[in-house]
MDTraj code that builds the backbone (N, CA, C; nanometers):
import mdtraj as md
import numpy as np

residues = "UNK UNK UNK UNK UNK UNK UNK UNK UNK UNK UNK UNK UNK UNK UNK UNK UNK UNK UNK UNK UNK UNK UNK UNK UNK UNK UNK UNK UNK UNK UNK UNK UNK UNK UNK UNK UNK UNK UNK UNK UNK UNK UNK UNK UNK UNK UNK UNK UNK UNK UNK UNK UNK UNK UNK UNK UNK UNK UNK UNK UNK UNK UNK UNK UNK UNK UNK UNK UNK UNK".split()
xyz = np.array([
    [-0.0071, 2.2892, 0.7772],
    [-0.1472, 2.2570, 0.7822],
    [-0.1675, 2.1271, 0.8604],
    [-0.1108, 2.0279, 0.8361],
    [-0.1334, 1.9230, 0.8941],
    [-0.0624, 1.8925, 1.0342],
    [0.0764, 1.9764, 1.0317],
    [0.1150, 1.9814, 1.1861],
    [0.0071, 2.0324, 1.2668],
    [-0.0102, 2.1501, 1.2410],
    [-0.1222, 2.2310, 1.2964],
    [-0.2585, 2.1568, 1.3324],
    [-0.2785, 2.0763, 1.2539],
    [-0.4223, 2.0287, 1.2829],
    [-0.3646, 1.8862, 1.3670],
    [-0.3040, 1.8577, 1.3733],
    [-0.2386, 1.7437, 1.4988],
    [-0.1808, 1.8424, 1.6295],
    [-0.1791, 1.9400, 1.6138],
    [-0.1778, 2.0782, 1.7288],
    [-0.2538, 2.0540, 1.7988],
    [-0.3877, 2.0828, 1.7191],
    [-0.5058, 2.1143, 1.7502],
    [-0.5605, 2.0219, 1.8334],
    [-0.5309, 1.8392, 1.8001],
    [-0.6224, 1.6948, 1.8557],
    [-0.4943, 1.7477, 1.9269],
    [-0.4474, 1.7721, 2.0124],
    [-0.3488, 1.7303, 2.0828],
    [-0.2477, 1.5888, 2.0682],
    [-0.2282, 1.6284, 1.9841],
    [-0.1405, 1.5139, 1.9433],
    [0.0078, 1.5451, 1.8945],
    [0.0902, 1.4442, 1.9328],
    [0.2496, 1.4849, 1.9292],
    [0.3013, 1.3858, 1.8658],
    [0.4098, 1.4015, 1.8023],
    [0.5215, 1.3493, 1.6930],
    [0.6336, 1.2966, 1.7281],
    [0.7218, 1.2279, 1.6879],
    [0.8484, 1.1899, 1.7049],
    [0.8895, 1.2709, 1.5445],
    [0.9937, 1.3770, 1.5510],
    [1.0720, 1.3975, 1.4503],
    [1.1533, 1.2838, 1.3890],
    [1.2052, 1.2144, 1.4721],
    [1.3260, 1.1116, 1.4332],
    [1.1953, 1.0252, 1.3111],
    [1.0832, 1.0148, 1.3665],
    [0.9577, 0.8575, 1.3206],
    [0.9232, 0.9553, 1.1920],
    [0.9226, 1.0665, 1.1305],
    [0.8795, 1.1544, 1.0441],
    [0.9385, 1.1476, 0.9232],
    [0.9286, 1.1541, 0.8161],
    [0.9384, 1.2091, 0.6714],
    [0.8411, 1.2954, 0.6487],
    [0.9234, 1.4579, 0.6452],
    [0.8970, 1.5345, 0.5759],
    [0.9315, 1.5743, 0.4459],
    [0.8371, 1.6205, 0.3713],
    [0.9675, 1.6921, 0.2437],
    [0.9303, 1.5944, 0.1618],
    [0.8500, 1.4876, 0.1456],
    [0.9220, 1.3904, 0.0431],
    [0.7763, 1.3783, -0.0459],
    [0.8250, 1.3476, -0.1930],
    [0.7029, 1.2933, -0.2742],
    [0.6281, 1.1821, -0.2679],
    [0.6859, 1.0944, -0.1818],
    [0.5593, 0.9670, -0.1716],
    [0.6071, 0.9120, -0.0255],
    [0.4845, 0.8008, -0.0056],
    [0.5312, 0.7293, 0.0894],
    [0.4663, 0.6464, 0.0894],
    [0.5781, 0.4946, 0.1390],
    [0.5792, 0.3566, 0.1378],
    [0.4473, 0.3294, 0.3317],
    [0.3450, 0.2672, 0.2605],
    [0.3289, 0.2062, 0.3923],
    [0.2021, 0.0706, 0.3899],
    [0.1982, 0.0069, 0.4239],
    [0.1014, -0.0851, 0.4249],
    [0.0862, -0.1511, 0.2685],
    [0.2219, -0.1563, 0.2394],
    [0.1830, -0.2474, 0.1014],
    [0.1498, -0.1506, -0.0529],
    [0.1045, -0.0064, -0.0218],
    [0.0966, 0.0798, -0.0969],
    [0.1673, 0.1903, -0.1020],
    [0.1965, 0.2781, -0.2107],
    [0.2527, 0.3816, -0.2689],
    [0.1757, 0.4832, -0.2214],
    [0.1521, 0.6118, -0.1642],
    [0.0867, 0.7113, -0.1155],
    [0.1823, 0.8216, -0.1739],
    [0.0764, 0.9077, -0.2645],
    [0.1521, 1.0353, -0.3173],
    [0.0455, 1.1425, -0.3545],
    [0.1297, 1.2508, -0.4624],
    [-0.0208, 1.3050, -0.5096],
    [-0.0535, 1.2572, -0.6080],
    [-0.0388, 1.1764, -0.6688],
    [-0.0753, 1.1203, -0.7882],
    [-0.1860, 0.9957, -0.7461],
    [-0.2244, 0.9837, -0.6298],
    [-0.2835, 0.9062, -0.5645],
    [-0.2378, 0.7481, -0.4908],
    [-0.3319, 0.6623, -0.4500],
    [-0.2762, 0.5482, -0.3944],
    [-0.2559, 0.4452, -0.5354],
    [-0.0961, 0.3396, -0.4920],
    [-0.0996, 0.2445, -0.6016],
    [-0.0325, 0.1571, -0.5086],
    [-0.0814, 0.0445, -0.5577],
    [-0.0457, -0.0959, -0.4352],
    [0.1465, -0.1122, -0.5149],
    [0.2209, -0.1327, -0.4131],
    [0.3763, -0.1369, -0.4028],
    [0.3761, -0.2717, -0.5195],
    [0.5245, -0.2658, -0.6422],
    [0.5096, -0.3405, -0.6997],
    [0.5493, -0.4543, -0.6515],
    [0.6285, -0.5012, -0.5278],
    [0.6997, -0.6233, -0.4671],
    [0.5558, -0.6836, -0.4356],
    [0.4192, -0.6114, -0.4220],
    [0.2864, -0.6826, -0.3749],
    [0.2283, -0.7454, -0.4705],
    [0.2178, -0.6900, -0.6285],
    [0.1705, -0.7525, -0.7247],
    [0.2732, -0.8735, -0.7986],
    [0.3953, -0.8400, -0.8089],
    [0.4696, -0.9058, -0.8715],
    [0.3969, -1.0524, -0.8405],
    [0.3882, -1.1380, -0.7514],
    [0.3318, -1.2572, -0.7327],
    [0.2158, -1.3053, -0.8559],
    [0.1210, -1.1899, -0.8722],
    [-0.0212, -1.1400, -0.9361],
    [0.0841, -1.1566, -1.0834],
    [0.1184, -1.1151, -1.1366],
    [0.1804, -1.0444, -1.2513],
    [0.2583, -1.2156, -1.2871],
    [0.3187, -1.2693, -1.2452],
    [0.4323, -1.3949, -1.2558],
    [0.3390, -1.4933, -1.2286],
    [0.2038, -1.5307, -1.1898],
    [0.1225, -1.6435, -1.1216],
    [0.1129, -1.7299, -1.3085],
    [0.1214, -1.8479, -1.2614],
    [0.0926, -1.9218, -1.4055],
    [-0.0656, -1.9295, -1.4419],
    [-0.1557, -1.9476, -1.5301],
    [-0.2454, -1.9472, -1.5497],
    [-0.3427, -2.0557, -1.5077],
    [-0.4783, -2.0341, -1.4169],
    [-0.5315, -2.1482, -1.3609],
    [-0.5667, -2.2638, -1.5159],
    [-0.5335, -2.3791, -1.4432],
    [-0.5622, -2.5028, -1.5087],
    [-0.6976, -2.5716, -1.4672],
    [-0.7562, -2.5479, -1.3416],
    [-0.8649, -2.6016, -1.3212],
    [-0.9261, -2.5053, -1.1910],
    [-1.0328, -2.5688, -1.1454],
    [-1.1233, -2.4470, -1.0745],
    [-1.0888, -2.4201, -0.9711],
    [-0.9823, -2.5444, -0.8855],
    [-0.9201, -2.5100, -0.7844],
    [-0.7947, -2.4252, -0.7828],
    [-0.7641, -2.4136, -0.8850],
    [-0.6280, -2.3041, -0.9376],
    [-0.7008, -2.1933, -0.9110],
    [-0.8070, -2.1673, -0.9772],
    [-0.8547, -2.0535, -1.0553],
    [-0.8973, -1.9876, -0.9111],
    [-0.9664, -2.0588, -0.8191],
    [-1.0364, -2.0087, -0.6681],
    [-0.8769, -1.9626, -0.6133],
    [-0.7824, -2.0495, -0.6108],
    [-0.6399, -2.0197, -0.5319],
    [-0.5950, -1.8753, -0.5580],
    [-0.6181, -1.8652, -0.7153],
    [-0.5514, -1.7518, -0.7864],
    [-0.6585, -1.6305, -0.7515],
    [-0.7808, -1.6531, -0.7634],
    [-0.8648, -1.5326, -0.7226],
    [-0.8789, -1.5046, -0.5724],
    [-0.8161, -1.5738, -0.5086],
    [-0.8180, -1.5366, -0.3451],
    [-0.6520, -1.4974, -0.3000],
    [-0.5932, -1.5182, -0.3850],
    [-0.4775, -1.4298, -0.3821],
    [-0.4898, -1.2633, -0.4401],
    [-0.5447, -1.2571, -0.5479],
    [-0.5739, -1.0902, -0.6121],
    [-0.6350, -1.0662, -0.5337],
    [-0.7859, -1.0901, -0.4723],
    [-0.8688, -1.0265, -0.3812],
    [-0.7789, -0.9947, -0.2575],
    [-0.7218, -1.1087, -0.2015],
    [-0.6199, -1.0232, -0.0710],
    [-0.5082, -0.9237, -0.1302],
    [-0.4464, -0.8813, -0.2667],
    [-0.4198, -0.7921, -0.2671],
    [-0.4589, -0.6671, -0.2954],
    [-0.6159, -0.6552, -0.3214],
    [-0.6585, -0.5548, -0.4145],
    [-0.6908, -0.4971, -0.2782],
])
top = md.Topology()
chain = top.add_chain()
for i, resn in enumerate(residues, 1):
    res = top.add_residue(resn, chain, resSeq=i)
    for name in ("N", "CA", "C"):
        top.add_atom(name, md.element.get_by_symbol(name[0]), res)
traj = md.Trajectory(xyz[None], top)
């Protein structure tokens, strides 16, 4: 189905650049499957381990870090 419809735009592949066959895939920081998208855990770990803001400039540091990963 999806070869086919890259048939269709005229568009061509590198076999070697391909994973077929497989249950998920790694790209841009996220997990892609059928179970849907989930951001890669090496991206949150930072999020997950961050110490808790102490004052408002923590707290802005720490919320502009989650927002660039969400």
């Amino acid at each position: 189905m999806v070869l086919d419809r890259l048939k269709e735009c005229g568009l061509r592949i590198k076999k070697e650049k391909c994973d077929l066959l497989v249950d998920h895939v790694d790209y841009l920081g996220f997990r892609i499957s059928a179970e849907g998208l989930a951001p890669l855990a090496e991206k949150i770990r930072p999020i997950l381990e961050a110490l808790q803001p102490k004052n408002k400039h923590e707290l802005r540091s720490f919320l502009g870090m989650v927002n660039h990963h969400a």
